[in-house]
N, C-alpha and C positions, 0 to 999 in steps of 0.2 A: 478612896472614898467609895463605899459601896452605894449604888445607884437606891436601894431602900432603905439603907441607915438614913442617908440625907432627905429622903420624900418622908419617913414616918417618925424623925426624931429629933424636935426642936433643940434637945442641947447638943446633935448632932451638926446641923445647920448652923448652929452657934459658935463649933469650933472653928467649921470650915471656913468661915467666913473673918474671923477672928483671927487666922494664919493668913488667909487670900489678904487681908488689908495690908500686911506687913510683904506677903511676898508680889502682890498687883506691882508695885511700881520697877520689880526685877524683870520680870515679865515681859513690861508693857516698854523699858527702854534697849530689850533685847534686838539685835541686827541679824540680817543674813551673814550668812558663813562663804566659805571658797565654795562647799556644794550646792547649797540654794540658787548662788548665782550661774554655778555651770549648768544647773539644770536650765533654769530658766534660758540660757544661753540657747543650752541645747532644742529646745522649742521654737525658741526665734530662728534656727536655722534650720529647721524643720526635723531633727533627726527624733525629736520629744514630740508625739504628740495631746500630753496632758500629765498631769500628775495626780495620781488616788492616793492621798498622805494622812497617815495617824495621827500624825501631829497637832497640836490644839494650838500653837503660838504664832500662827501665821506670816511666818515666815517665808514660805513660797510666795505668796502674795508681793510680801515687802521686796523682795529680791527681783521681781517683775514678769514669775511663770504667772499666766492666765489663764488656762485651763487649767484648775485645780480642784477636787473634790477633795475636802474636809472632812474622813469620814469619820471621824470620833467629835465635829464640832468648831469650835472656837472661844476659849477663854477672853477672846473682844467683846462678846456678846452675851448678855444675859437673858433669861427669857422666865416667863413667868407661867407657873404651873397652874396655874387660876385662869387670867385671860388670855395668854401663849401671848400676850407681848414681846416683842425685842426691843433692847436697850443698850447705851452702851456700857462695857466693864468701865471705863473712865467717870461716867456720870456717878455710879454704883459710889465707887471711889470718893467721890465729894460726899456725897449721903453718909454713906458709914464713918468717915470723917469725921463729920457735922453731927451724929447720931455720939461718936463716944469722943467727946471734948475731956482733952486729960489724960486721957487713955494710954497706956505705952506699952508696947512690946520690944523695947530695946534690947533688952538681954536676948529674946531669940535667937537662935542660928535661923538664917535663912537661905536655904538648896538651890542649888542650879536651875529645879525646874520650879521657884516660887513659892516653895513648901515653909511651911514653918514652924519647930518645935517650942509651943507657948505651955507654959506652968496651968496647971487645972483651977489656979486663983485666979488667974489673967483673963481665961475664958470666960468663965464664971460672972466676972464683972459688967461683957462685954456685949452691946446691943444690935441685934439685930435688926433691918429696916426691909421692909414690907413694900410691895409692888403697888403703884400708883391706884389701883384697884383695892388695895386692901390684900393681892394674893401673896403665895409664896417665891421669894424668886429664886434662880439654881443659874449656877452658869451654864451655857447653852453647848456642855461638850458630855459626852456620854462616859457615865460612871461604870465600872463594872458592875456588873450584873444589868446593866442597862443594855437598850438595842439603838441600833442604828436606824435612824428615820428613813422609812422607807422610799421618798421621793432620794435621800442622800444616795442609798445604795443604789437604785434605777441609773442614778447618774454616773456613779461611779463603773455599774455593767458596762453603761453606755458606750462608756468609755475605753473600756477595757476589750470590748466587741470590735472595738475599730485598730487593735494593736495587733500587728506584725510579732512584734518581741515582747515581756515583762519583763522590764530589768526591776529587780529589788534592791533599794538602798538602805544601807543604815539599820535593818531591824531583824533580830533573830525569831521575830512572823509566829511568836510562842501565845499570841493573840490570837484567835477565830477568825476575826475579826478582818485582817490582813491575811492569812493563809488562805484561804477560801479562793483568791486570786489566782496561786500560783495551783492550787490542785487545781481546778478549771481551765489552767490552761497546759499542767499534762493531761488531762481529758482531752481537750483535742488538739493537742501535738504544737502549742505557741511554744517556740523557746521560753527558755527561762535565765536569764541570769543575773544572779546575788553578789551583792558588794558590801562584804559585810567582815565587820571585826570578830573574830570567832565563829563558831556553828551554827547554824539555822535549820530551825524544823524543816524546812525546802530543800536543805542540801542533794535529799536523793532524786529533787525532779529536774536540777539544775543541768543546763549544758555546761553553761560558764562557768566560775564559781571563783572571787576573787577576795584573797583576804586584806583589805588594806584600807586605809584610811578614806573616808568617803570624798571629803573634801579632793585632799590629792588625786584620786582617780580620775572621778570625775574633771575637775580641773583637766587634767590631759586630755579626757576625750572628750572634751567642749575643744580640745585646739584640734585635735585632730580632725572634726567630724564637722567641723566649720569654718 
């Protein structure tokens, strides 16, 4: 979803939310994995200290890292372009609910990450509900073409200013968004090491560079390193 499809195109807004109903509850009963928790492991024993994560499912959280900058957000939260409210995705959930009684998107397929491919009759039918204000609401994680809030990103420096190492997990960093990390810190000379399935636009600033599964790695070096 492009971050100005969904601010200037009500039957934009219409679909997204029309798929998010069908895919909210895949979402919202997902768990931590073996790498969430070896992170968070790895924090508790001090060799982590925080996580800057792409990710919008809040998962590090659940798994029990607590230093975590959310930089793209959180699909838990919704927030309202009108009064900048926050709300939660589950309340959302009841609302649109309660707004299309009848309503079905059974036949969909719905993706891994909550996505939903609905028929243009399906959408079409389907209502939209409006921020206790009267505003518009978006969930509270940043669309492409959108930017990153700037108090997020101060945090995310913050954090990143007090690291020894960046290890990279999980993402081939083909984002700005995330890459911006690792150039910064061959600017001045932080290691770098990526654990990642296939290539990454980093690969040339990596010291380390390990191809293999995230969970499993990690996993070992939470026993190792604790």
């Amino acid at each position: 979803m492009q971050h100005r499809e969904f601010v200037g195109r009500p039957e934009a807004r219409r679909r997204y939310w029309a798929r998010s109903l069908l895919g909210w509850p895949q979402i919202a009963g997902a768990r931590p994995n073996r790498g969430h928790a070896a992170l968070a492991a790895l924090e508790r024993g001090g060799a982590v200290d925080g996580v800057i994560t792409q990710n919008v499912d809040g998962l590090h959280g659940a798994a029990g890292s607590v230093a975590v900058v959310e930089l793209h957000g959180a699909l838990a939260r919704v927030r309202c372009l009108d009064c900048g409210a926050l709300s939660s995705r589950d309340e959302l959930q009841e609302r649109l609910l309660r707004a299309n009684p009848g309503w079905s998107g059974e036949a969909a397929a719905v993706a891994p990450d909550g996505d939903a491919d609905l028929p243009d009759d399906l959408v079409a039918g389907f209502s939209v509900v409006a921020c206790h204000c009267g505003g518009t609401l978006m969930p509270d994680v940043v669309f492409f073409g959108g930017s990153v809030p700037r108090p997020t990103l101060d945090k995310a420096w913050a954090l990143f200013d007090r690291a020894e190492v960046l290890l990279v997990v999980g993402s081939s960093l083909a984002v700005f968004s995330g890459f911006r990390f690792v150039r910064r810190a061959a600017e001045r000379g932080v290691p770098v090491a990526i654990l990642n399935r296939g290539p990454t636009r980093g690969d040339e600033h990596a010291a380390v560079r390990i191809d293999a599964r995230c969970g499993e790695a990690l996993d070992e070096l939470a026993r190792a390193l604790t």
